[in-house]
C-alpha positions in Angstrom: 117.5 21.9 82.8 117.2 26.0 81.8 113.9 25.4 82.2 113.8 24.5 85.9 116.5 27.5 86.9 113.9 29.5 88.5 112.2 26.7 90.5 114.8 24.0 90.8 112.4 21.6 92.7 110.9 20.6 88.7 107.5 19.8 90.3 104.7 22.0 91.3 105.0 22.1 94.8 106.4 25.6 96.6 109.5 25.5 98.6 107.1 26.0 102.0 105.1 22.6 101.2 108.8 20.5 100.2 109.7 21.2 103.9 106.6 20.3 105.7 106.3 17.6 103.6 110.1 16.8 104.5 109.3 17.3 108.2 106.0 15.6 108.1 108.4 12.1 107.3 109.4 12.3 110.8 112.7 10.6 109.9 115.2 9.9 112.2 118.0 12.5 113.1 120.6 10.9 111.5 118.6 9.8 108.7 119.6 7.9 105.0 118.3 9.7 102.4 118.3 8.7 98.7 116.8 10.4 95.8 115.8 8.9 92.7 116.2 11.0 89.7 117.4 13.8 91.9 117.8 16.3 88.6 120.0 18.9 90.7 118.6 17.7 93.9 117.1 20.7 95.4 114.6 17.9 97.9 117.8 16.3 99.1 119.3 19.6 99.8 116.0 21.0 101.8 115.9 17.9 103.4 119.8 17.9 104.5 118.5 21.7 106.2 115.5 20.0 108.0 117.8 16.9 109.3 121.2 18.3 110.1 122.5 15.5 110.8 120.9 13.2 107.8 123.1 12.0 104.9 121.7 11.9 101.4 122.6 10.5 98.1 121.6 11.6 94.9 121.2 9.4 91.5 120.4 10.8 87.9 122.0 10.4 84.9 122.2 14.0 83.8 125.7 15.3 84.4 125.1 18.8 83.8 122.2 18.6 86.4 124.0 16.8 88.7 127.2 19.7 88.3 124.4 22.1 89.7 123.2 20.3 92.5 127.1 19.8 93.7 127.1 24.0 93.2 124.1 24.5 95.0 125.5 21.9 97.7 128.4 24.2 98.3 127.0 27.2 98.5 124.6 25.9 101.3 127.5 24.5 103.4 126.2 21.1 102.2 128.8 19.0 100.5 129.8 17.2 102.9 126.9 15.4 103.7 125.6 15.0 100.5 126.9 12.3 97.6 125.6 12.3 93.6 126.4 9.5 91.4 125.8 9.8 87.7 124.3 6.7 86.7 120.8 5.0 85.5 118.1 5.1 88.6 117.1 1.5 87.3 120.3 0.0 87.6 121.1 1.2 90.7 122.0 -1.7 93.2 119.0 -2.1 95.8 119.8 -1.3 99.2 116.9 -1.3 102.0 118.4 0.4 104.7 117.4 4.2 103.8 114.9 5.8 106.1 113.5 8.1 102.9 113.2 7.3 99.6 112.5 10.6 97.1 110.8 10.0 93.9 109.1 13.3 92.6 107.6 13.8 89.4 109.9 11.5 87.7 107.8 7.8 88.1 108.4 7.9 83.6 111.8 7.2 84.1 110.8 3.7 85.9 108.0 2.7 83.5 105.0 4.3 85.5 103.9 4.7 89.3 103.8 0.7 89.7 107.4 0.6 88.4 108.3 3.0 90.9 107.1 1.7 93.6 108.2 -1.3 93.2 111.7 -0.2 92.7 111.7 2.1 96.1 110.8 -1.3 97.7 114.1 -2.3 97.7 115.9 1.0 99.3 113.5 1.5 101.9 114.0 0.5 105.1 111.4 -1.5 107.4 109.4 0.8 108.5 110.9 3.7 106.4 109.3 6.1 103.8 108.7 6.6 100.6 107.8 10.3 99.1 106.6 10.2 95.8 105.1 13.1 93.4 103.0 12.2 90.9 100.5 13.6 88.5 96.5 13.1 88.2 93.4 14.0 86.8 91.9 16.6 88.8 88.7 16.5 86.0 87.8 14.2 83.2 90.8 15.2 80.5 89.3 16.7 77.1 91.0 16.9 73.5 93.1 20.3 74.8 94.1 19.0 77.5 95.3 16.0 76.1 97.0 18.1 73.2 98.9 20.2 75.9 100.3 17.2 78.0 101.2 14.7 74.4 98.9 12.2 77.1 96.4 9.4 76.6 93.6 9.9 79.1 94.8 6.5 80.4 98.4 8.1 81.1 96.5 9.2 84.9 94.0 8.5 87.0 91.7 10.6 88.9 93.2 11.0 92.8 91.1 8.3 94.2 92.5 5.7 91.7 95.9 6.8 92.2 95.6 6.1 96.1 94.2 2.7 94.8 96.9 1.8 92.4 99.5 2.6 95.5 97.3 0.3 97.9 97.2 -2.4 95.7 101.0 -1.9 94.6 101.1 -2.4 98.3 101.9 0.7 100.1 99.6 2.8 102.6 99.9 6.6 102.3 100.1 8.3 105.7 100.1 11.6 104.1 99.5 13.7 100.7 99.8 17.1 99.6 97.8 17.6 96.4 99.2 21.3 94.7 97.6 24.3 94.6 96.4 26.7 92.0 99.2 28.9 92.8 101.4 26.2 93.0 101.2 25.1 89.3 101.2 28.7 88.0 104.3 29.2 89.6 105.9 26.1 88.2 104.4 26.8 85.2 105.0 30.3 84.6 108.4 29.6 86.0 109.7 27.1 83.4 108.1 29.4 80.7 110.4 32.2 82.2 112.8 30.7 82.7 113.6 29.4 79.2 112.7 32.7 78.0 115.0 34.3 79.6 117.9 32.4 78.7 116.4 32.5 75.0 116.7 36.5 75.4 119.9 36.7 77.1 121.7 34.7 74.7 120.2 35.6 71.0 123.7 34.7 68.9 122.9 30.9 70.5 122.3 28.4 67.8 119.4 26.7 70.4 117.8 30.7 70.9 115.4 30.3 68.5 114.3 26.5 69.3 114.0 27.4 73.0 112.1 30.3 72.4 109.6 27.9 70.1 109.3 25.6 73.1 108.5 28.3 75.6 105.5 29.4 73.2 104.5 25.5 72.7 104.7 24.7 76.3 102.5 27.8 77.8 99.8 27.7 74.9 99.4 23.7 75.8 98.9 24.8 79.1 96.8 27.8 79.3 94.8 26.5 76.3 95.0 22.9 77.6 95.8 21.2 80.7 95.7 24.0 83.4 93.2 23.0 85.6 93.3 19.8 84.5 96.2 17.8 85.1 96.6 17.3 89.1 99.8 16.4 91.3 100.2 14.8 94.8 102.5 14.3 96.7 102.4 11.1 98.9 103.9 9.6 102.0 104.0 6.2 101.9 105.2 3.1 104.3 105.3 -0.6 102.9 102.1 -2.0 103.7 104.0 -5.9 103.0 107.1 -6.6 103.8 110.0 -7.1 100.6 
């Protein structure tokens, strides 16, 4: 969680794209919104500014995360339109009347992309959306790379098999935004910092010195591996078949 302080949207995508992409959903003005695996919800809270009317609810099962997001709420002026419940994404009841379903860089915690989607099936509702971030293989993965990430080349596909697998898991993407350059370095370089900096402003902690280790681990397997590598879209997505 130090790690994503700087850039609380924990996926390489700048705050600019998260609107448009937000926008580009064209949800209704009183819109649903649910979040799976919100982390401190920074997408729910962008999107509660781009739909001032919407109502969102965020599920994760990290409490001090989820403290943040209700602080950051708050401070926005956004409380009130905005719920969090602690509890496993899983587990959480279906219920297909939301008009966007988030999922953004955390398809692991369902099992994989297929998982995912499959889960969003049953909180969307007909003809909602579905955004979900997820990562790729920009080029063919070598040793480093696969180092960097702890991956198996078979952990992605390239971005033309991940449009398959979400076709044939039975959703149509009406939009994508595939990150920039700049996009990762500042995700990147902004997780690295951030845990630095905590590392440095705290140096009686007992975790100092392991968070300090895992800054150093994390930014060699990506300079020295992955950058460049490793790809991430973003996809808008409607239910191609119904539940």
């Amino acid at each position: 969680m130090i790690a994503h302080t700087a850039h609380p949207l924990a996926a390489p995508v700048s705050e600019a794209t998260a609107v448009r992409l937000l926008r580009r959903a064209a949800c209704p003005p009183d819109a649903r919104l649910l979040d799976l695996g919100c982390g401190e919800a920074a997408w729910l809270l962008a999107a509660l500014e781009a739909y001032p009317r919407a109502s969102a609810l965020g599920i994760d099962n990290s409490a001090p995360a989820l403290e943040r997001a209700r602080k950051a709420a708050e401070k926005r002026g956004l409380s009130d339109r905005l719920a969090l419940r602690q509890t496993d994404a899983k587990r959480f009841p279906a219920d297909p009347f939301h008009d966007l379903v988030l999922c953004v860089g955390s398809t692991h915690a369902f099992g994989g992309l297929v998982g995912t989607l499959d889960i969003l099936r049953g909180h969307v509702r007909s003809g909602g959306i579905a955004l979900v971030g997820e990562g790729f293989w920009a080029r063919p993965p070598d040793e480093a790379a696969l180092r960097g990430l702890s991956a198996a080349a078979e952990d992605y596909t390239d971005l033309a098999g991940l449009v398959e697998t979400v076709e044939t898991a039975g959703w149509s993407p009406i939009y994508a935004h595939v990150s920039e350059d700049g996009e990762w370095d500042d995700y990147e370089w902004s997780w690295v910092g951030s845990l630095t900096l905590w590392a440095l402003d705290n140096p009686a902690h007992p975790d100092t010195r392991d968070a300090l280790a895992a800054a150093r681990e994390h930014r060699a397997g990506w300079l020295g591996g992955y950058r460049g590598t490793l790809g991430f879209a973003c996809l808008l997505l409607r239910p191609t078949r119904p539940r």
